[in-house]
N, C-alpha and C positions, 0 to 999 in steps of 0.2 A: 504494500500500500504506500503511494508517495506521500509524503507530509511536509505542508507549506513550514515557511519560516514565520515560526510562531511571533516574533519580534514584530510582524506587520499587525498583529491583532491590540499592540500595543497606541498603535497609532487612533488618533480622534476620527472619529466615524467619517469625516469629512475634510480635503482639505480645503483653507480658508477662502480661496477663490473659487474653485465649485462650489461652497455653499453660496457665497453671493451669487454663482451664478446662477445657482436656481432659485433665491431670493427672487432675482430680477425678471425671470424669467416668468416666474408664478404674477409678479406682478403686471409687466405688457401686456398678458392672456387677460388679468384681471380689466386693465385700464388700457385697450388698444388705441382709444383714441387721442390719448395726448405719448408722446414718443419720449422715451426715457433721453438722459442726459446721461454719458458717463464719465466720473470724474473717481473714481473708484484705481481701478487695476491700472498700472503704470505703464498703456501700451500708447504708441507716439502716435499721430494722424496728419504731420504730414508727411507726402512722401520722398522718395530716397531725392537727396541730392544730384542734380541733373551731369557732376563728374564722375557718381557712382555709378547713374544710370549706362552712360558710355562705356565707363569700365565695362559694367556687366556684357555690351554688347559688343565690345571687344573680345572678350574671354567667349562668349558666343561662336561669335566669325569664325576665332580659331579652332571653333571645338565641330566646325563643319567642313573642313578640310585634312587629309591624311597627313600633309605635313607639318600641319600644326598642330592637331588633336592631342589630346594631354588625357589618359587616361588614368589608371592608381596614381594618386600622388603623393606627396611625403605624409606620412599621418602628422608631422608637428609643425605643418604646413609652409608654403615653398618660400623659399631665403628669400625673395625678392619683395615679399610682404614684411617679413620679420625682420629686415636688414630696414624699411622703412619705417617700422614702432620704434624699432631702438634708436632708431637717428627724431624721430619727430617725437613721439611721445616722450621719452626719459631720456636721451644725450641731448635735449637741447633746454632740458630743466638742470643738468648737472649732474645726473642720476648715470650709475655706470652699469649701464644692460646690454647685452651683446643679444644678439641674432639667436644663438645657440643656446638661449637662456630662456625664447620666448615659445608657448606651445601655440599655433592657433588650432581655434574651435568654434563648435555652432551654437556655443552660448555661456555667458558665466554664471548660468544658476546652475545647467549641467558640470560645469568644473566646481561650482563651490561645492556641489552634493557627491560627486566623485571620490573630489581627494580624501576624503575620509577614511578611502580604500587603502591607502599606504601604508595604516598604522594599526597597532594591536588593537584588540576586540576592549581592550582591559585598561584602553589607557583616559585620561581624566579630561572633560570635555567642559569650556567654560565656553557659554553664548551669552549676549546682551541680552536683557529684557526692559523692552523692549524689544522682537529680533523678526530677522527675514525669516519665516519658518522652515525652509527648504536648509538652513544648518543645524534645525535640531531635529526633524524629519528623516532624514540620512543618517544620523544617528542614532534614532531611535529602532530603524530597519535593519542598523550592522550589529544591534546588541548589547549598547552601550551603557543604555539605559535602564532604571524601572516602569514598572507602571505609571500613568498617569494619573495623579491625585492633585486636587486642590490647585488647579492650574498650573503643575508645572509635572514634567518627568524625572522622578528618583535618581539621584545618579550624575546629574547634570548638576554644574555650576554656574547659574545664575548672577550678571551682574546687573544691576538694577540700571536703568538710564531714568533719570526722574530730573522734574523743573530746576531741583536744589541742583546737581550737578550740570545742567546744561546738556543733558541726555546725552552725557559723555562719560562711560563708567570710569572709575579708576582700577586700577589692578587689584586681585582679590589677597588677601592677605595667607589665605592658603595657595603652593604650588600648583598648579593644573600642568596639564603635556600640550593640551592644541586648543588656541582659543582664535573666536572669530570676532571681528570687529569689518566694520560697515559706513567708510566713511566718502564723501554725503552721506548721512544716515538714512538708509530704508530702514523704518517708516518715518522718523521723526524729522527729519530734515537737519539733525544737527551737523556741526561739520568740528574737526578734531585741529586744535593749531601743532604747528611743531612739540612743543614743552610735552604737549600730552600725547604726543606719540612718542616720543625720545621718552618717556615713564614708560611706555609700554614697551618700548624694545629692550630697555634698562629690567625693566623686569624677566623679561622672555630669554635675555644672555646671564640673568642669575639664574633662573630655575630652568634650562633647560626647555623649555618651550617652545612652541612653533607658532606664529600669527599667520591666521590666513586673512587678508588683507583683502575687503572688499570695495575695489577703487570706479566700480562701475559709472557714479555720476560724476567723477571728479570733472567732467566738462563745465558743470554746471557753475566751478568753480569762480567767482570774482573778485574775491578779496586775495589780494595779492600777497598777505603776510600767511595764506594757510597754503602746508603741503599738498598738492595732486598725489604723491605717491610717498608710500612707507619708504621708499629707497632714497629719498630725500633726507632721513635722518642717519645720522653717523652708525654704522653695528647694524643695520637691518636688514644687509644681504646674508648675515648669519642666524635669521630666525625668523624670515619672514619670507613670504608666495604673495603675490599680486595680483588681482584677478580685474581684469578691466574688459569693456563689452563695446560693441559699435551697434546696440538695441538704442539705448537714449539719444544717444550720440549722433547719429546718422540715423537713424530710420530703419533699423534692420530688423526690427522686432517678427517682423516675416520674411526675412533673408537671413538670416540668422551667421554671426559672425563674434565672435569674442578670441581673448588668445589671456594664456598667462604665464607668469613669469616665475621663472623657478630658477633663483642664484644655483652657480657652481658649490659654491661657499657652505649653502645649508645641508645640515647633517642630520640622521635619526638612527639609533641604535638598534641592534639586535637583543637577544635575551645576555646573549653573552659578554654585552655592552661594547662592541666594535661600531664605527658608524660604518653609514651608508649612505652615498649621495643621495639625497630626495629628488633632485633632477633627474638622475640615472633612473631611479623607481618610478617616476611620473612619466619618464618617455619609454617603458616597459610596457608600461599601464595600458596609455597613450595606442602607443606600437600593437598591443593585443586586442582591446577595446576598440579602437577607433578605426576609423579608416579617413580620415583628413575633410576636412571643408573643398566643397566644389570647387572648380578652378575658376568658373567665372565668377560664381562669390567671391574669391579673393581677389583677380583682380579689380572688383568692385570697390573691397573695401582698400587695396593699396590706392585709388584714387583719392579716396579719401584722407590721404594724408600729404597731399599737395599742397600746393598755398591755395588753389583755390578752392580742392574739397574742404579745407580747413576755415576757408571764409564762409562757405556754405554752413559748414556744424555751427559754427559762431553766430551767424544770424541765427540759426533754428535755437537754437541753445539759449540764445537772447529773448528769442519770442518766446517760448515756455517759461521762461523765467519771468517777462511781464505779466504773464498771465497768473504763476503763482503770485506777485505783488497787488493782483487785482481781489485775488482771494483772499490772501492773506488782512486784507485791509478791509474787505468787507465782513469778514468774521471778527475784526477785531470791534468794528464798528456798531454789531450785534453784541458785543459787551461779550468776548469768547478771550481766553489765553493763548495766542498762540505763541509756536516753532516754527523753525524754519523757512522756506520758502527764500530767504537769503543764500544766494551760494546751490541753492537746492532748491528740485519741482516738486518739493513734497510740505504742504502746508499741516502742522499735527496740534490739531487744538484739542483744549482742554475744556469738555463739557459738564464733567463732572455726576454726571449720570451713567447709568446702562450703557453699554458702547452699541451694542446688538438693539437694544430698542432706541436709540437716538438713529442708528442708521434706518433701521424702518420707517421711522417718523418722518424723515428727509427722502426715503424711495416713497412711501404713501401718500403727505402731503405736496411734493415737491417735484414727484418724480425723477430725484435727482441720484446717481449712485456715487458714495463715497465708502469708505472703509473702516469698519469698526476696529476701533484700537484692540480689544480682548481676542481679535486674532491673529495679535503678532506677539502675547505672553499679561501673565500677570497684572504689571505695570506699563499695560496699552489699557486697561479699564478705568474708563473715564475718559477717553480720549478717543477722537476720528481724525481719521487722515484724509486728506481730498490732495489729489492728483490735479497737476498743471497741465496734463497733457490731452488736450483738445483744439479744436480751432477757438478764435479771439468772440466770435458772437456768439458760440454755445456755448462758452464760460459765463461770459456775459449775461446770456438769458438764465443758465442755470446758478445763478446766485442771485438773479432778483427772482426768479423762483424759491429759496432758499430762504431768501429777505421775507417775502412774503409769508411764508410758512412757519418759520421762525418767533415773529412779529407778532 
């Protein structure tokens, strides 16, 4: 008789974004006649940059001729992509990333839930809570964990992200092995300055630990005095993975492109405490598991790191981002606490109610879908997240829907 892996029975009946989406679903059937708004799940709308688009049809052309067709390709995808992250993304912040350091892939929620794969069954797991649930989800399927009780899973180390800290945890004062952090902050929109990553890599080169580093919105970045990447801080190529995505970024949320970055430098032990390159195990992984992003995908997204794909993400990056200052200001104006939205397309206020029935209240009166905080931990109850990412007059309409309902 075969027997599933019990670990999965552990997990909540539902995950966060399917149940919204059949929230929202039950609701359109209920109310067809006025059309929902989404400002909920972080997917972009508008679409690809018109250098990606060429790309893509570059990588096309070639892929309908015999002498240029490009069949298997490198699974950690072809040097001529990765030889341009390293030079545009991190050599021209001062950050020293080679080529051969960087994996691409078809997404970094898939690498953040992956790499988990590298390391023992047994070893000590700290997430924010607040947190993306796809890092404690992964975890809770490899065994990691307990039961779920009282909002959280046995097992896991919990660090709180709350108004009082800036929804920036500090390091736990017990050792952990692998901890995640999320900066722009999903869900909160906080963002982490230098000092407080240099505590966190200070702490990860005393106790041995690994960061996984999740630098997904760092686009979104304006304030000029905070790090884009962990590798910005001194010691962080010895404990720390980067995981950066071209979903926010570009528009690739259905072309699907991310890549991440795994120092020569970082080490993880056997039982018989010898190391082992984590690069060499992540391009094993990689090598077994994968088989590489399409070739015209890539060349889509090396476009994108031209000067002029790069003026393209910069205006879109800019639009979503007025869009969160338009939220942001009209919730605060409705007498709400927020986060974020600075630096970040993720506005996280503080309601101070039910998060599950405030989000009802705004899809049944309002039509509107945003994201109840009690599905990203704990310390998301009392709080909704609302999403930047839609066009300028369906934000617009759906927050003087909101006003109204609200009011």
């Amino acid at each position: 008789m075969i027997r599933i892996n019990e670990h999965y029975r552990k997990l909540k009946a539902s995950y966060l974004f399917v149940e919204i989406a059949r929230r929202v679903a039950a609701h359109a059937a209920a109310q067809p006649e006025r059309p929902v708004i989404k400002l909920g799940i972080g997917d972009v709308t508008h679409a690809l940059p018109s250098v990606a688009v060429e790309g893509f049809r570059k990588g096309i052309a070639e892929q309908a001729g015999d002498e240029t067709f490009h069949g298997y390709g490198p699974e950690q995808g072809y040097e001529f992509l990765r030889e341009l992250i390293a030079t545009a993304d991190f050599g021209e912040r001062g950050c020293d990333v080679s080529a051969d350091e960087i994996f691409v892939s078809d997404g970094a929620k898939c690498d953040t839930g992956n790499f988990q794969e590298l390391f023992a069954a047994d070893i000590t797991v700290a997430v924010p809570d607040p947190v993306y649930p796809v890092y404690v989800d992964t975890n809770v399927m490899a065994g990691r964990t307990g039961i779920w009780r009282d909002g959280r899973y046995d097992g896991l180390v919990y660090l709180p992200g709350t108004s009082e800290n800036g929804f920036v945890p500090p390091p736990p004062s017990q050792p952990v092995d692998l901890v995640y952090l999320c900066f722009p902050n999903n869900p909160t929109g906080s963002t982490a300055t230098k000092a407080e990553l240099a505590e966190w890599v200070s702490y990860a080169r005393k106790t041995g630990a690994i960061i996984l580093f999740d630098a997904a919105y760092e686009e979104f970045i304006r304030d000029d005095s905070l790090p884009h990447s962990i590798y910005e801080i001194d010691g962080a190529r010895e404990v720390a993975v980067e995981f950066r995505s071209l979903s926010k970024t570009a528009g690739f949320t259905g072309t699907r492109c991310a890549y991440t970055v795994v120092p020569r430098e970082l080490k993880a032990f056997d039982s018989q405490g010898s190391p082992h390159s984590v690069r060499d195990l992540w391009n094993r992984r990689q090598s077994t598991k994968f088989n590489g992003v399409s070739y015209p995908v890539q060349t889509a997204a090396a476009a994108v790191f031209t000067p002029e794909g790069r003026k393209e993400i910069r205006a879109r990056s800019d639009y979503y981002l007025e869009n969160a200052a338009l939220i942001r200001t009209t919730m605060e104006e409705l007498g709400y606490e927020c986060s974020g939205g600075f630096n970040s397309p993720y506005v996280w206020i503080r309601t101070g109610t039910d998060s599950w029935a405030f989000f009802d209240d705004v899809l049944n009166r309002a039509g509107v879908v945003i994201t109840p905080g009690a599905g990203f931990g704990l310390h998301g109850e009392g709080y909704v997240r609302i999403s930047a990412f839609n066009h300028r007059e369906k934000v617009i309409e759906a927050l003087s829907r909101i006003q109204a309902a609200l009011r």
